[in-house]
C-alpha positions as CSV (number, residue, x, y, z in Angstrom):
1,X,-1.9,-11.9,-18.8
2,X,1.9,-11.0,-19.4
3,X,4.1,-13.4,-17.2
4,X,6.6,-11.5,-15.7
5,X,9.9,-12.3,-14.5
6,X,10.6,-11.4,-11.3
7,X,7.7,-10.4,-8.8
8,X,8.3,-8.8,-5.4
9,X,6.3,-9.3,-2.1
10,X,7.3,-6.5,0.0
11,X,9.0,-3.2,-0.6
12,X,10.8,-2.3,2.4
13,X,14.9,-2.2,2.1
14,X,15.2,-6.0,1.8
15,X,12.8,-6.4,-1.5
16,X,14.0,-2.5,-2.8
17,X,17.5,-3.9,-2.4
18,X,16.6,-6.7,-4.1
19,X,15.2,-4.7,-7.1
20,X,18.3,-2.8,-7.7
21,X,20.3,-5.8,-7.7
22,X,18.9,-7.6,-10.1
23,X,18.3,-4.6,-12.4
24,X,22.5,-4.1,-12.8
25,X,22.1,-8.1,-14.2
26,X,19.5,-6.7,-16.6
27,X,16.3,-8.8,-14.9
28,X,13.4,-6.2,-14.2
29,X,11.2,-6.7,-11.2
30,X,8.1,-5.4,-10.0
31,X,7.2,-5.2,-6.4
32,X,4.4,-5.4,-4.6
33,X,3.6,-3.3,-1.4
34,X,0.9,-3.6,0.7
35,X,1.3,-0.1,2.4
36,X,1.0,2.9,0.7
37,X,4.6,3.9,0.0
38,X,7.9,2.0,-0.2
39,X,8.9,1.6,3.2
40,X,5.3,1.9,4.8
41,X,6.4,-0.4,7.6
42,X,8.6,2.5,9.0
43,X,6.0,5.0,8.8
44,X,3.9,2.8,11.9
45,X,6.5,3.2,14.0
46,X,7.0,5.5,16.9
47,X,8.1,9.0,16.3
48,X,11.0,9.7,18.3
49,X,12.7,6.2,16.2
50,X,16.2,6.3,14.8
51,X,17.9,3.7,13.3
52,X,20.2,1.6,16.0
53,X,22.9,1.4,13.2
54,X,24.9,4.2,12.0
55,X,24.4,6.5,8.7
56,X,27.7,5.1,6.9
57,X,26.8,1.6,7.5
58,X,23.1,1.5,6.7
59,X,22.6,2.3,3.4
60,X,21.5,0.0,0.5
61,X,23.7,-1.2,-2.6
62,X,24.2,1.6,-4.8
63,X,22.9,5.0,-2.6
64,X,24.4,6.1,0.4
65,X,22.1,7.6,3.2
66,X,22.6,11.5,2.8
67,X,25.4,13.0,5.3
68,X,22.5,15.9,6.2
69,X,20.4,13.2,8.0
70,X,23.1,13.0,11.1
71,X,24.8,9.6,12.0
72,X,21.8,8.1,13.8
73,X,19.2,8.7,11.2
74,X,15.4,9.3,11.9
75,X,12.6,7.7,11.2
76,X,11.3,9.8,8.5
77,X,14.6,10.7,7.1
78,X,15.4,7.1,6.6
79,X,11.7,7.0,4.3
80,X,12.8,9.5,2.8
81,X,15.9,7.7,1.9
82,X,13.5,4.7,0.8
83,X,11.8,6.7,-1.6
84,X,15.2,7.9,-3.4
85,X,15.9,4.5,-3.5
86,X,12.8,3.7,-5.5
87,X,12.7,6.1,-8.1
88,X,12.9,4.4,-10.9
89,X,11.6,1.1,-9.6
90,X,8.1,-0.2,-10.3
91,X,6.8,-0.5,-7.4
92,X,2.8,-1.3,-7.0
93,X,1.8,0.5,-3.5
94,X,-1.7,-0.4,-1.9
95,X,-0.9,-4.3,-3.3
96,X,-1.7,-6.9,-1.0
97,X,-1.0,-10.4,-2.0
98,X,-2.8,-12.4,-0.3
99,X,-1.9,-16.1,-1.7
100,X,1.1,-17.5,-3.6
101,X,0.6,-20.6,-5.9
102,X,2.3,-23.0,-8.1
103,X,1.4,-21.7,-11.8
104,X,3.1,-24.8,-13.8
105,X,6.7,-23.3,-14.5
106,X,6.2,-20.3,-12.8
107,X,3.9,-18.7,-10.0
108,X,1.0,-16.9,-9.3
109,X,0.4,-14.3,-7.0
110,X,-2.9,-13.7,-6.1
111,X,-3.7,-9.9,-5.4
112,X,-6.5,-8.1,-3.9
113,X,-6.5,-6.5,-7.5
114,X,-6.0,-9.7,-9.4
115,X,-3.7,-12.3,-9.8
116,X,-0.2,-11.6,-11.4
117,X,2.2,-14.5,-13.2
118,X,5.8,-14.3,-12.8
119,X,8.6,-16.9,-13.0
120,X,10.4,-16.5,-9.9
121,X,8.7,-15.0,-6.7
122,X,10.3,-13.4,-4.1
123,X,9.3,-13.0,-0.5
124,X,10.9,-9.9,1.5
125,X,7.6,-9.1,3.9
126,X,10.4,-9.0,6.7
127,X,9.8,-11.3,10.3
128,X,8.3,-8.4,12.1
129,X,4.9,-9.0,9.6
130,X,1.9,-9.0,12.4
131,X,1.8,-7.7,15.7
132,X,1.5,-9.8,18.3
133,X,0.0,-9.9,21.8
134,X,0.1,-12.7,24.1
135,X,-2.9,-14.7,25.1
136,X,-3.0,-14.0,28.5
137,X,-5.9,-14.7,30.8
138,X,-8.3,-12.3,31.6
139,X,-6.8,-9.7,28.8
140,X,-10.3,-9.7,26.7
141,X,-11.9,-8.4,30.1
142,X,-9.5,-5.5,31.2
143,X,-11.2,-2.3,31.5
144,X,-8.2,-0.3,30.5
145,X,-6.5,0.8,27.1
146,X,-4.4,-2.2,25.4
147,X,-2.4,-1.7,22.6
148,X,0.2,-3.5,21.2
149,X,3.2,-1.2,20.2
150,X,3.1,-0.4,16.8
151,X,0.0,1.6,17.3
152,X,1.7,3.8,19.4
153,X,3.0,6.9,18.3
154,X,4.3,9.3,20.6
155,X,3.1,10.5,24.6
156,X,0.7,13.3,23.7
157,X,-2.2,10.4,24.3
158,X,-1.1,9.4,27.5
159,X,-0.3,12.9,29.5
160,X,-0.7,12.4,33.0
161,X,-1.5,9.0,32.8
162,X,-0.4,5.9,34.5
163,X,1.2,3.2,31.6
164,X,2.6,0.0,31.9
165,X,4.9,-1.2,28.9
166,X,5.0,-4.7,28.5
167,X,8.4,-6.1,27.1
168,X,12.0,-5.5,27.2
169,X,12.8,-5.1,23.7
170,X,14.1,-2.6,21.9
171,X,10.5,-1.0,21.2
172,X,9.7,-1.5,25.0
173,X,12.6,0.5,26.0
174,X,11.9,3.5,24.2
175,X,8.4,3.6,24.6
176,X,8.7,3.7,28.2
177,X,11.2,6.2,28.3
178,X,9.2,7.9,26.0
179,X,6.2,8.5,28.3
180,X,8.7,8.8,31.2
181,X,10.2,11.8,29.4
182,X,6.6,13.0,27.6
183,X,4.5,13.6,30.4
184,X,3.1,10.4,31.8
185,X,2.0,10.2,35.3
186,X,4.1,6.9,35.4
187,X,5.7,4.8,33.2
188,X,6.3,0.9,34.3
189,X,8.0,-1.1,32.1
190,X,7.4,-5.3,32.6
191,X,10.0,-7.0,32.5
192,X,10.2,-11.2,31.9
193,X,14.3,-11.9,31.7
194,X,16.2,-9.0,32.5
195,X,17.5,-8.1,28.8
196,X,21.1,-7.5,27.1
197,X,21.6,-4.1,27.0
198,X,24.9,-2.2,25.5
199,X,25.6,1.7,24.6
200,X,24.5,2.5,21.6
201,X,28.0,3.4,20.8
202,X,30.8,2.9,23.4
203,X,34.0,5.3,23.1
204,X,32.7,6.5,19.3
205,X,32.5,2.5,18.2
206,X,29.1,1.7,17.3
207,X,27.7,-1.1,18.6
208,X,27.1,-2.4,15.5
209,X,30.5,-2.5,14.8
210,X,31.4,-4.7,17.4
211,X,28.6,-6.9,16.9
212,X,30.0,-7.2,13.4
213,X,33.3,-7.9,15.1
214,X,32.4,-10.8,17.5
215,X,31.5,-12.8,14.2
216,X,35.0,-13.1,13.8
217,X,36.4,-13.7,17.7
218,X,36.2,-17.5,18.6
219,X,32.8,-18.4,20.1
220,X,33.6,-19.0,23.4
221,X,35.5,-15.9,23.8
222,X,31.9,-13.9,23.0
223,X,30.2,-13.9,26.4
224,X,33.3,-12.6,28.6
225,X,34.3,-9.7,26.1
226,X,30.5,-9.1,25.9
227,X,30.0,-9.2,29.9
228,X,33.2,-7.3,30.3
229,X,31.7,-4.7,28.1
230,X,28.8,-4.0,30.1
231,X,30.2,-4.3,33.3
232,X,32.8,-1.5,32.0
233,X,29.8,0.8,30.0
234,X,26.1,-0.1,31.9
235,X,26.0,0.8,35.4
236,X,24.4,-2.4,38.1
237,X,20.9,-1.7,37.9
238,X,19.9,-4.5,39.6
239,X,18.9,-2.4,42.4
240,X,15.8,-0.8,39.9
241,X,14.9,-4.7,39.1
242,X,17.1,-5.0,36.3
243,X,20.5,-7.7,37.6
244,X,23.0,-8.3,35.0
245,X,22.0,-11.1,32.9
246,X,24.0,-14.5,33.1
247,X,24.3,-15.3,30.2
248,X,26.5,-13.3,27.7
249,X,25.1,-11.4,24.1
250,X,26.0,-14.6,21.6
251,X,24.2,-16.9,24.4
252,X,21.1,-15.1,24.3
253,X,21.1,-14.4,20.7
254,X,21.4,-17.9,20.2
255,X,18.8,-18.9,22.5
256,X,16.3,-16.1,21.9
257,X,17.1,-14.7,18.3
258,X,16.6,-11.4,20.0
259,X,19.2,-8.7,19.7
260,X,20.6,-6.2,22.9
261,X,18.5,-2.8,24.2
262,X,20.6,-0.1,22.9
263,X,20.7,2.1,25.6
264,X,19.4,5.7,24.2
265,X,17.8,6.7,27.7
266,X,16.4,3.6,29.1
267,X,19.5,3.1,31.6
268,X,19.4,7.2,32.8
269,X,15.8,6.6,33.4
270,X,15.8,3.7,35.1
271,X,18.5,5.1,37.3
272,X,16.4,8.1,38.1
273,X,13.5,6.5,39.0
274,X,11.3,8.0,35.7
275,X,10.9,4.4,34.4
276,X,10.0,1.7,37.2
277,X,11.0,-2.1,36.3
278,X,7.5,-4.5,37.5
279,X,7.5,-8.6,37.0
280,X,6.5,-9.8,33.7
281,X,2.6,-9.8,33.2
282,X,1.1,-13.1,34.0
283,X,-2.9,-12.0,33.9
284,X,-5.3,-9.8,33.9
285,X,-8.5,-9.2,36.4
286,X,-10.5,-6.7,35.3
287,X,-9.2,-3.0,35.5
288,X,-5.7,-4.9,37.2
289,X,-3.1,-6.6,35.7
290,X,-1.3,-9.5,37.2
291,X,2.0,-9.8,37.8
292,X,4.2,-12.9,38.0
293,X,5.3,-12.0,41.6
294,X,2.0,-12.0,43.0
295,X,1.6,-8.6,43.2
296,X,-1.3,-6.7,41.0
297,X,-1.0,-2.8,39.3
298,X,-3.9,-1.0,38.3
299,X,-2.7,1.1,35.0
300,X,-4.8,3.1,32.9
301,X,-3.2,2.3,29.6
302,X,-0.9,-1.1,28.6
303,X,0.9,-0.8,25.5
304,X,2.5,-4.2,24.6
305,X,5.5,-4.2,23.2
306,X,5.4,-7.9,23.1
307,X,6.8,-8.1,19.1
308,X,5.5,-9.3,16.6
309,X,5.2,-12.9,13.8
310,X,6.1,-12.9,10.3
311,X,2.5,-13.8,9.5
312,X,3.4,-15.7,6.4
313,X,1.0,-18.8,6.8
314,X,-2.0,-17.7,4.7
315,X,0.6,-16.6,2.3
316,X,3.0,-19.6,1.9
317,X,1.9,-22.2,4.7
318,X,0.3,-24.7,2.5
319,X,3.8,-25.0,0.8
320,X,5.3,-26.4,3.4
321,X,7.9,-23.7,4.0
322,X,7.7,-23.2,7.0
323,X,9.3,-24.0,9.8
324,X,8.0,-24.5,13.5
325,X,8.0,-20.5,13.9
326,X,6.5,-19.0,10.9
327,X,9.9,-18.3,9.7
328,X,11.2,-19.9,5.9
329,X,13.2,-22.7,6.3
330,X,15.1,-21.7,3.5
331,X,16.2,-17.9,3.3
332,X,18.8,-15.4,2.6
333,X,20.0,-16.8,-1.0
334,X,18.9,-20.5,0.0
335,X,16.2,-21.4,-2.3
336,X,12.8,-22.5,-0.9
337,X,11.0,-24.4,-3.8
338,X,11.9,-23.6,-7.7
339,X,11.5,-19.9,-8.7
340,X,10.3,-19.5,-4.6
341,X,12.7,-17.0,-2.8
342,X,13.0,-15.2,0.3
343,X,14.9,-12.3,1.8
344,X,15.3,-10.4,5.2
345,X,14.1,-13.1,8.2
346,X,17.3,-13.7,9.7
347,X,17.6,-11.6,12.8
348,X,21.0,-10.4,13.1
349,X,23.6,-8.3,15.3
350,X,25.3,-6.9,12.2
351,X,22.4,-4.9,11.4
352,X,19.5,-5.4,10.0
353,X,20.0,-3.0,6.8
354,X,23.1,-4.0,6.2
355,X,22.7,-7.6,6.4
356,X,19.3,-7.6,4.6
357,X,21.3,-5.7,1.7
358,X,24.2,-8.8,2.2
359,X,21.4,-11.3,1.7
360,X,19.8,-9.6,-1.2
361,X,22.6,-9.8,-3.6
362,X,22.7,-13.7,-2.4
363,X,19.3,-13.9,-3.6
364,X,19.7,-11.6,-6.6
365,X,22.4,-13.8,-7.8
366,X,20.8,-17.0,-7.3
367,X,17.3,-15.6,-8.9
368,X,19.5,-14.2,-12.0
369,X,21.1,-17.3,-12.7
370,X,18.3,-19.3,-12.7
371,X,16.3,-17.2,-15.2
């Protein structure tokens, strides 16, 4: 079997990015996409989804996002974007590889259609790999609907029914405002640490702009221009359960590696009443679930926006990789082992696009001078 040079695990933006890259150097690649379509991670996610980030500063080296698709781009318009981006690529859809081994020189990636040689492998599966929902007591028992959040979709499932969201994350956010604003009988959103959240854009600056911009201020200047600006563009809802956090954005990146709710209708709804802040979820009892404060809630449906791993151990864990959290201990133009690369896994308040893109030319340039 032909060794090839460059193999791909993963064809969302990081991995496409990647592709494109290296091809201006003259190295082909060929990547390897366990969904059916570049980009299938974006398809399994909720409908109403736009990107965070705007148009101008979200596309990939080479091909900017069309002006048609508006500033704040859609879920569907940005796959569509994915697939422009591909033609030309090979890209193997429907591919899972399931195992990557040492090969002598080179590597072996072991498919569920056969194995495939190359001499450098690179890993761009993303952190957000496999869903995951906390252990809690009780949960196998509940008499209720649980899912975790990427299998939801949009409200039409839950009309006039009574829906707890559990997590205040991005996802969390705008599902429960989603069923809040779909037709839900009620829509409670759990809430463990009362999040970071900024405008989306404040006064036409995006917030990714700004989050590109605090890079640069000194680090203990961060938290009181980032308090300032949410004591300036978020309203007190600590009166609806959810109080101005102490600490300030950088501090709770830092600590969590979790990035702000952009506000795209979770703060009106809140206000209003549509979207009703509970205590984080501490159990479950049957048809009730259990919440930290003591107090139990009786929902028909819990979605659990609770995030998700980058489920890389069966892939790479037994080449000690890894670090304590799943996540490579070398990334982002760092190489992991000879030949052994990865791309995409740092979370970041820059954007995740645009950084991934930043990172993939690191790794293109390393993998290119290696060959």
């Amino acid at each position: 079997m032909e060794t090839r040079e460059v193999a791909i695990v993963g064809a969302g933006s990081a991995g496409l990015a990647t592709a494109v890259l290296l091809r201006r150097v003259g190295v082909e690649a060929v990547l390897l996409e366990a969904g059916p379509e570049p980009g299938a991670a974006w398809r399994d996610r909720y409908d109403r989804l736009h990107l965070h980030t705007p148009r101008l500063l979200s596309g990939l080296p080479g091909l900017r996002i069309p002006r048609r698709y508006g500033r704040w781009v859609s879920r569907d318009d940005l796959l569509a974007y994915l697939h422009e981006y591909a033609d030309g690529l090979e890209v193997r859809t429907s591919t899972r590889v399931e195992r990557i081994e040492r090969d002598g020189d080179a590597w072996r990636l072991d498919t569920e259609h056969g194995p495939l040689p190359a001499r450098a492998a690179i890993v761009a599966t993303g952190y957000n790999g496999a869903p995951f929902v906390p252990g809690w007591p009780g949960r196998e028992g509940f008499t209720g609907e649980l899912i975790h959040s990427s299998g939801y979709r949009n409200p039409t499932r839950f009309l006039g029914r009574d829906v707890l969201v559990v997590g205040a994350g991005n996802s969390g956010a705008e599902i429960a405002t989603d069923l809040a604003e779909g037709g839900a009988a009620r829509s409670r959103l759990s809430v463990r640490t009362p999040p970071q959240i900024v405008r989306r854009a404040t006064a036409g600056v995006s917030a990714q702009l700004i989050g590109m911009a605090i890079r640069h201020l000194p680090p203990d200047w961060v938290d009181p221009v980032s308090k300032s600006l949410r004591k300036l563009s978020i309203p007190d809802l600590a009166g609806q359960g959810l109080p101005r956090p102490e600490q300030g954005v950088r501090s709770a990146f830092l600590a969590t590696g979790t990035t702000p709710i952009l506000d795209v209708g979770i703060v009106r709804a809140v206000r209003r009443g549509l979207v009703e802040i509970v205590a984080a979820v501490s159990g479950f009892d049957g048809g009730e679930v259990l919440l930290a404060d003591g107090s139990r809630i009786d929902p028909d449906a819990v979605v659990a926006a609770t995030g998700f791993r980058a489920g890389l151990e069966s892939l790479v864990g037994h080449l000690g990789v890894l670090g304590p959290r799943g996540l490579p201990t070398h990334t982002d133009g760092e190489l992991a082992l000879p030949g052994l690369w990865f791309v995409g896994f740092v979370p970041t308040l820059g954007g995740q696009l645009r950084e991934g893109s930043i990172a993939a030319a690191k790794v293109a340039a390393g993998v290119a001078a290696s060959l």
